[in-house]
BALOMI-696849 format. One record per residue (C-alpha): residue in three letters; y, z, x. Coordinates in steps of 0.2 Angstrom, whole numbers, plus 5000, padded with zeros to 4 digits. Example, Ala and Ser with C-alpha at 12.3 -4.5 7.8 and 13.67 -1.06 7.14 Angstrom:
% residues 2
ALA497850395062;SER499550365068;
END
This chain:
% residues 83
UNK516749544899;UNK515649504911;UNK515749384926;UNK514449224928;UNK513849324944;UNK513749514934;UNK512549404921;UNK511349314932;UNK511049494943;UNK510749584927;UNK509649414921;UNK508849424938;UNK508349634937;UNK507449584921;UNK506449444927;UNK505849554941;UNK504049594941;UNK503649764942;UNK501949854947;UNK501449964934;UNK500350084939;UNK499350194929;UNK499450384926;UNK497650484918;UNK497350644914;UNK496550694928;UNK498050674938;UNK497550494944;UNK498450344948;UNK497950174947;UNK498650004953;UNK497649904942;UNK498649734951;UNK497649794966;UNK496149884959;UNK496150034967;UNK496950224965;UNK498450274973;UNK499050444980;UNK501150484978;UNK501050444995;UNK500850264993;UNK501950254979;UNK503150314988;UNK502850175002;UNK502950064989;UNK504650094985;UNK505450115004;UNK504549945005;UNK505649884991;UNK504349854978;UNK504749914961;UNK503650034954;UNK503350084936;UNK502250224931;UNK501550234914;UNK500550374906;UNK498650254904;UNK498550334886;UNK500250344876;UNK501050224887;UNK502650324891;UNK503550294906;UNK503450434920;UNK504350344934;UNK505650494933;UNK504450624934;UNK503450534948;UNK504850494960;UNK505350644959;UNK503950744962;UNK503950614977;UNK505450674982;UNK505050884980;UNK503550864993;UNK504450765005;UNK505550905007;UNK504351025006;UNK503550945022;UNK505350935032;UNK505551115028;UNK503851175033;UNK503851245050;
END
């Protein structure tokens, strides 16, 4: 069972708003809250900034935050391990 406090933290994560950004074919990204395209990099800004991200695919709607993040992740050690 859960506690009052467990309740209202899971209650809280759902009222969260999250910025959805957009994923098109061509590889774009678009934060339609702000209007404007967005590069990985300032995704992954976003999130070190604390803001939850959610990346859809702009035509069937699927969620790629997964795949996103973690390509996220891929280049940002590709960088550290560059010499």
């Amino acid at each position: 069972m859960k506690s009052k406090s467990a309740a209202r933290k899971s209650a809280d994560e759902k009222s969260k708003p999250k910025l959805v950004i957009k994923k098109y074919s061509d590889r774009r990204l678009y934060d339609a809250a702000a209007s404007l395209y967005v590069k990985l990099e300032d995704i992954a800004q976003m999130v070190r900034e604390g803001i939850e991200v959610k990346v859809v695919d702009a035509r069937s709607g699927k969620d790629l935050t997964r795949l996103i993040l973690t390509q996220i992740i891929l280049d940002h050690a590709r960088e550290e391990s560059a010499p």
